[in-house]
C-alpha positions in Angstrom: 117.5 129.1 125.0 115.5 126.1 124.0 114.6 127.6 120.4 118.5 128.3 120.2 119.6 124.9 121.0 116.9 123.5 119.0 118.5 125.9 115.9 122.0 124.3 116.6 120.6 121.0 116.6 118.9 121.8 112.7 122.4 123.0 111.2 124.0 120.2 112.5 121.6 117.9 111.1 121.7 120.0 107.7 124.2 117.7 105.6 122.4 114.5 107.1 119.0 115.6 105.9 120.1 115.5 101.8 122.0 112.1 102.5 118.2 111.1 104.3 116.5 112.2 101.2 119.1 110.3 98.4 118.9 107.0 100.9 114.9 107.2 100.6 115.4 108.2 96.5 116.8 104.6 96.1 113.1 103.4 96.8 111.3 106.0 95.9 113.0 108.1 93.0 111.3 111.0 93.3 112.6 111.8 96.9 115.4 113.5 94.3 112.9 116.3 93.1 111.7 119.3 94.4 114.8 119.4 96.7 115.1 123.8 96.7 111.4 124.0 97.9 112.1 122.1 101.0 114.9 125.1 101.4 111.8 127.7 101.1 113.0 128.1 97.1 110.0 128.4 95.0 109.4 128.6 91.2 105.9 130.0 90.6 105.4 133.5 90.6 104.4 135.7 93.5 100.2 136.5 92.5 98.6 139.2 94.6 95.7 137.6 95.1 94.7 136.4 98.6 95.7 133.1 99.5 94.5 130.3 102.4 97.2 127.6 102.9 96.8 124.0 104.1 99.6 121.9 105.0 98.7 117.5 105.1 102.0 115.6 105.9 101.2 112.6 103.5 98.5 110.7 102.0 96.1 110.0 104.8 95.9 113.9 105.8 95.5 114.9 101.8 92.9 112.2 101.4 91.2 113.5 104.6 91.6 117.6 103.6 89.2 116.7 100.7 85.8 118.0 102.2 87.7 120.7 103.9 89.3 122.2 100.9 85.7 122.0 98.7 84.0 124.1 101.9 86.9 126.3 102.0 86.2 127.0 98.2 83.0 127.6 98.9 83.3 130.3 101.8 86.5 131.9 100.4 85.3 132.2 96.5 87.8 134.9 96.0 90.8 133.5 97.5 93.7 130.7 95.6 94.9 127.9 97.9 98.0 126.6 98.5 98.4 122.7 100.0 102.0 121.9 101.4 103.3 118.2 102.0 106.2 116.6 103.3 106.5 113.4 101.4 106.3 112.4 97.1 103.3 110.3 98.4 101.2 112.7 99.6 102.3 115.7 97.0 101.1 113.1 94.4 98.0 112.7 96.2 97.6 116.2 96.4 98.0 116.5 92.4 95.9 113.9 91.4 92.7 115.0 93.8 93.5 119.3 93.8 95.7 120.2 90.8 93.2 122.4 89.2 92.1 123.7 92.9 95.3 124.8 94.4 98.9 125.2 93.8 101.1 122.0 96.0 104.5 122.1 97.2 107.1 121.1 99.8 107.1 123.2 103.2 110.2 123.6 104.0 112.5 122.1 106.5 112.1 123.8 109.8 114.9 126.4 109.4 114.3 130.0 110.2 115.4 131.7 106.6 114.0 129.0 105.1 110.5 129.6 106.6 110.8 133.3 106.3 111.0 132.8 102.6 108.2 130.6 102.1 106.3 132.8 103.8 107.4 135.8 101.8 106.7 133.9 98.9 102.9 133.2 99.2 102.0 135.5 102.3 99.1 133.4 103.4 96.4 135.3 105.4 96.0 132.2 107.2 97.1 128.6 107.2 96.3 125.4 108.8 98.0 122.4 109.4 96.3 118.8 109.4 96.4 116.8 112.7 99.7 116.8 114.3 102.3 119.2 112.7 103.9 121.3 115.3 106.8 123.1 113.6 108.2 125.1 116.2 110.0 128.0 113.9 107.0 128.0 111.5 104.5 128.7 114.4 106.7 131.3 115.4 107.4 132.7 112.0 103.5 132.9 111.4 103.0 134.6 114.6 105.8 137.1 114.2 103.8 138.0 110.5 100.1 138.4 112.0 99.3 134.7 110.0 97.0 133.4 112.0 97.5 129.6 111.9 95.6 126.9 113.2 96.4 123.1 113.8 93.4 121.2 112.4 91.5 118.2 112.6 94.0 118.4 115.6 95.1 114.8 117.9 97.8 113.8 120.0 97.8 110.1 121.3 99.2 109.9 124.6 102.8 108.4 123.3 103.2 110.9 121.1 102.3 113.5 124.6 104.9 111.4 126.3 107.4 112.5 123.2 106.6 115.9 123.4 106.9 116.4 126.9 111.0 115.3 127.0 111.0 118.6 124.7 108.1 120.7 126.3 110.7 124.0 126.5 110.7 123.8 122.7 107.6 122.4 122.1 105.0 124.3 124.5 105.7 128.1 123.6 105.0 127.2 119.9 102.0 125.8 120.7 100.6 128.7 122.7 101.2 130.8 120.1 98.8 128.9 117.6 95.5 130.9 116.7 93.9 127.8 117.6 93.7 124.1 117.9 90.7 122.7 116.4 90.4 119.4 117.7 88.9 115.5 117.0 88.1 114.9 120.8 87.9 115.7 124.5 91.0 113.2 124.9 93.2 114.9 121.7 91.9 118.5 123.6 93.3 117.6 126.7 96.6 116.4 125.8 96.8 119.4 123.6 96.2 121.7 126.5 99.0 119.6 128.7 101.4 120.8 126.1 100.2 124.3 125.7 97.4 125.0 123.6 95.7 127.9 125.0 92.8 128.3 122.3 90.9 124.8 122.0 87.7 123.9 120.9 86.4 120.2 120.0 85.1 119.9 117.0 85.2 116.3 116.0 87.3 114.7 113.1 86.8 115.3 109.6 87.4 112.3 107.9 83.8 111.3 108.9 82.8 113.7 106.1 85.2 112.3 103.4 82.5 110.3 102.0 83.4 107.1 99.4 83.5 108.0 96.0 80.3 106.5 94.8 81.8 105.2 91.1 84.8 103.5 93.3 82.2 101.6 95.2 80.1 100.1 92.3 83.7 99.3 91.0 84.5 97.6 93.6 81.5 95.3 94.0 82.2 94.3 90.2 85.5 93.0 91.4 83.6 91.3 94.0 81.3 89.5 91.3 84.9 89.0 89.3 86.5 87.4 92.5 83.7 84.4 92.3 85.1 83.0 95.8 83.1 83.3 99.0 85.4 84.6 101.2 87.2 87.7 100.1 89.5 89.8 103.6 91.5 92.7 103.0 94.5 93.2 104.9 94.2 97.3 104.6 97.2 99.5 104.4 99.2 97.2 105.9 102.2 98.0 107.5 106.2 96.7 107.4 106.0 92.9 108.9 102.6 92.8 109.6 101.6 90.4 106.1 104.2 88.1 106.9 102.2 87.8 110.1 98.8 87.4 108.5 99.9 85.0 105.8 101.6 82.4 108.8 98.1 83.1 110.3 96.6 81.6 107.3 98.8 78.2 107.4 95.4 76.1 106.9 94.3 78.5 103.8 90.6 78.1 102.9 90.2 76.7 99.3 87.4 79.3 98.8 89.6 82.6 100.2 90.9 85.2 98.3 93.4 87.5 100.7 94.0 91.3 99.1 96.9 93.2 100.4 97.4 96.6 100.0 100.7 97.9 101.1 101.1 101.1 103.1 104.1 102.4 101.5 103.8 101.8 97.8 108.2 101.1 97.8 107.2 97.9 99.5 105.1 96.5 96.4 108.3 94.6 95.9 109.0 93.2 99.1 105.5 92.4 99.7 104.9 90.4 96.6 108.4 88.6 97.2 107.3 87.4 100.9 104.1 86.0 99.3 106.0 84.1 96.3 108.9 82.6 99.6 105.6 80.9 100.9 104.3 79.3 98.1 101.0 81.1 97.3 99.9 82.0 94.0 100.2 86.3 93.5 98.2 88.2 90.9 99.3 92.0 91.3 96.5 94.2 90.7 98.7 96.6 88.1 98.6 93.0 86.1 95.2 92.4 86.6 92.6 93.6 83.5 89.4 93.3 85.9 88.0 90.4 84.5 87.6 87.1 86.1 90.4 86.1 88.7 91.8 82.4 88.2 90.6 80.1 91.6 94.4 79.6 91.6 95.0 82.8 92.2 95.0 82.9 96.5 96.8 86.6 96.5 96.1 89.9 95.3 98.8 92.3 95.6 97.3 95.8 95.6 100.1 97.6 94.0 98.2 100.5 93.1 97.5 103.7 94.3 94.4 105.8 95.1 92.2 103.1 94.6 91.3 102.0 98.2 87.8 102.6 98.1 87.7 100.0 95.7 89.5 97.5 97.3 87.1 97.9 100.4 83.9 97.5 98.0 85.5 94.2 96.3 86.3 92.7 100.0 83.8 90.8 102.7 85.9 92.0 105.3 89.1 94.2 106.3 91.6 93.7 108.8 92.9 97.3 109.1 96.5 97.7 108.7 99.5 99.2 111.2 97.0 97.8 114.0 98.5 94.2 114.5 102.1 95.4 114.9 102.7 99.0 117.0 101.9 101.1 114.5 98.7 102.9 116.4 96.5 101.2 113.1 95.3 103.4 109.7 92.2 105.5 108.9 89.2 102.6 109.7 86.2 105.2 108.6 86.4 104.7 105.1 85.7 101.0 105.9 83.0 101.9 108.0 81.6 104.2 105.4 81.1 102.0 103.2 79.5 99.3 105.0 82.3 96.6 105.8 83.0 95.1 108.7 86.4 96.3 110.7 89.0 93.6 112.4 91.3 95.8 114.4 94.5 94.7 115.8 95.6 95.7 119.6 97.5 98.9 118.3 94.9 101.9 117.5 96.4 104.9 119.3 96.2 106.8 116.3 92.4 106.0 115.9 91.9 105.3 119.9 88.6 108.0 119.7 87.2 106.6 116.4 88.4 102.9 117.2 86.8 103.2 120.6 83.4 104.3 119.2 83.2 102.0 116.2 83.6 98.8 118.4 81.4 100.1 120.8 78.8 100.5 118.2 79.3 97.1 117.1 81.2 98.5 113.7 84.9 96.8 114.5 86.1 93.8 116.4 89.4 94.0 118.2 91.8 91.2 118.8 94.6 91.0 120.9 96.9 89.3 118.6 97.4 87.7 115.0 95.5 84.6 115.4 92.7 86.2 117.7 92.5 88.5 114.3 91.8 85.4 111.7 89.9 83.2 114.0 86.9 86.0 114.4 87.8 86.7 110.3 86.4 82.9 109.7 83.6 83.1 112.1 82.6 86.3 110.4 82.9 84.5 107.3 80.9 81.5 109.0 77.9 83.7 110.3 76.7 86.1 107.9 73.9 87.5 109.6 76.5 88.7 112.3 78.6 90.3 109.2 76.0 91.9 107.6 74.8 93.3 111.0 78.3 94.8 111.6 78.3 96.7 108.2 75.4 98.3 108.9 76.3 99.0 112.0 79.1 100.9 110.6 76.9 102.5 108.1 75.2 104.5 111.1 78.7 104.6 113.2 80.0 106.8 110.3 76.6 109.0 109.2 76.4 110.0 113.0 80.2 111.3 113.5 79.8 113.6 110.5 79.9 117.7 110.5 83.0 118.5 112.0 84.3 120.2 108.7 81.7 122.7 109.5 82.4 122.8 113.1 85.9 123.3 112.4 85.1 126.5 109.3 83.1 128.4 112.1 86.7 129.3 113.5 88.4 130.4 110.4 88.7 133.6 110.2 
């Protein structure tokens, strides 16, 4: 009854879905493409070769597939590979770090004949979807066709339990019929297991082994020598609302501070650098900016670019990490701690609560209960360097002892 109502409720929503998509195109033009794939309609031709399939929502999940798809390579040398995404983001992403690796497309909308004909299309002998994707017609699907599939790198914050639970007839049979759920931590097990997971293991998260590009980094630290300030703070991935809350935090800017923000969403570039002009404060936008020396006018640096994250963390002193300030449950902080800078954390991490929890505990991140809280420890940081450089290092060793779950997780494939 449940998967019937839930059926209704998808051809209902049918005409809304297309006006959804040309609403989001006005931002992002290429919501417009692609449009028969997210019906299951697919152009390449059927290859008989066997074939593994990974599904990543957006960016972060690409970005974080990267040393999972290179061991996959490497234990299935004989197979093609097929990565699935939701949103023009993360399918660009996916093109620009696995075009010559695998073959990326839309999954489809969650509609039974549209499943049934992606699956027809490529026939996976198995598939894997990154984090939290619970599809309730494509798990079914797969376990109707013997495709064993697994939810990967697997968490569930307890809000997002709380969601699932108001639809548990829906939700929990789909989940029990997953091959298994591979997960980050005891907490993302247990939840998993309250809505039905009947196959779990723990096998850590894998964006611990995504390490920093090595040629990003050096980049980065010749921004830093570029920058010639001696205070440089990254507002990372920040998300809708929370830069106008960091630039009022800044009211009595520091003559020697350079502030880089990096927008979430790159169809906010616009709005971002706007709100940065309404207060007064000099912008150079990093699409405008030829890597040379940055003028001491300059007080903003609008990172309107993509892909390049790695650099702006190697070019900063410190990062405040984004869609933690406001109730977002905060970005991906590893990468940060990766590469050796210190974390400022906002009070919303229930995305990250494992990795946040650990990293502060090791002395890696600071958390603050609100804006201010945020920029005050920021300029004490600034203020004591030996308490800086100690946190940096300590997230050096936070990250290099988290990693190995990507192998963990390949001892369960089939």
């Amino acid at each position: 009854m449940s998967r019937w109502l839930y059926h209704v409720l998808l051809c209902c929503a049918f005409p809304f879905i297309f006006l959804y998509l040309l609403k989001r195109s006005k931002r992002q033009p290429a919501y417009r493409q692609y449009w028969l794939e997210r019906l299951g309609f697919y152009r390449s031709s059927p290859n008989q070769a066997p074939l593994i399939w990974l599904h990543a929502v957006s960016v972060g999940e690409t970005r974080a597939a990267a040393p999972l798809i290179a061991e996959l390579k490497a234990k299935y040398p004989q197979h093609r590979f097929l990565i699935t995404c939701m949103t023009p983001t993360g399918r660009a992403t996916a093109e620009e770090l696995f075009a010559e690796q695998a073959e990326i497309a839309y999954l489809p909308y969650d509609y039974p004949s549209a499943v049934g004909r992606f699956l027809k299309h490529y026939q996976p002998q198995f598939g894997l979807l990154m984090e939290t994707e619970i599809w309730p017609n494509l798990i079914h699907r797969c376990a109707e066709h013997d495709i064993p599939l697994f939810l990967a790198n697997a968490r569930l914050s307890e809000k997002s339990l709380k969601g699932y639970q108001k639809i548990k007839y829906l939700v929990q049979p789909a989940v029990a019929r997953l091959a298994g759920v591979l997960a980050q931590s005891q907490q993302d097990a247990a939840r998993l297991q309250q809505l039905g997971s009947e196959h779990t293991a723990i096998v850590g998260n894998i964006k611990f082994d995504n390490l920093p590009d090595e040629n990003a980094i050096l980049q980065g630290k010749n921004w830093r020598t570029a920058v010639e300030r001696s205070k440089v703070l990254l507002l990372a991935s920040s998300r809708d609302g929370e830069e106008e809350l960091i630039l009022d935090a800044l009211k009595d800017w520091p003559a020697d501070l350079l502030l880089i923000i990096v927008p979430r969403h790159p169809q906010r570039f616009a709005s971002v650098e706007q709100l940065i002009a309404d207060r007064g404060l000099a912008v150079l936008k990093r699409s405008e900016w030829d890597e040379k020396f940055i003028p001491n006018g300059v007080q903003v640096l609008l990172g309107d670019s993509m892909g390049e994250m790695t650099r702006y963390y190697a070019s900063s002193d410190l990062a405040i990490i984004g869609g933690s300030i406001l109730p977002f449950g905060s970005q991906n902080l590893i990468e940060a701690c990766a590469i050796g800078i210190p974390v400022l954390l906002g009070p919303s991490t229930y995305n990250f609560s494992q990795a946040a929890t650990e990293a502060i505990a090791s002395h890696a991140a600071w958390q603050g209960d609100h804006v201010h809280a945020i920029i005050q420890q920021a300029m004490y940081l600034f203020a004591h360097q030996t308490e800086s450089r100690a946190m940096g290092e300590a997230g050096l060793a936070f990250a290099a002892a988290h990693r190995g779950a990507t192998q963990r997780l390949l001892s369960y494939l089939p």
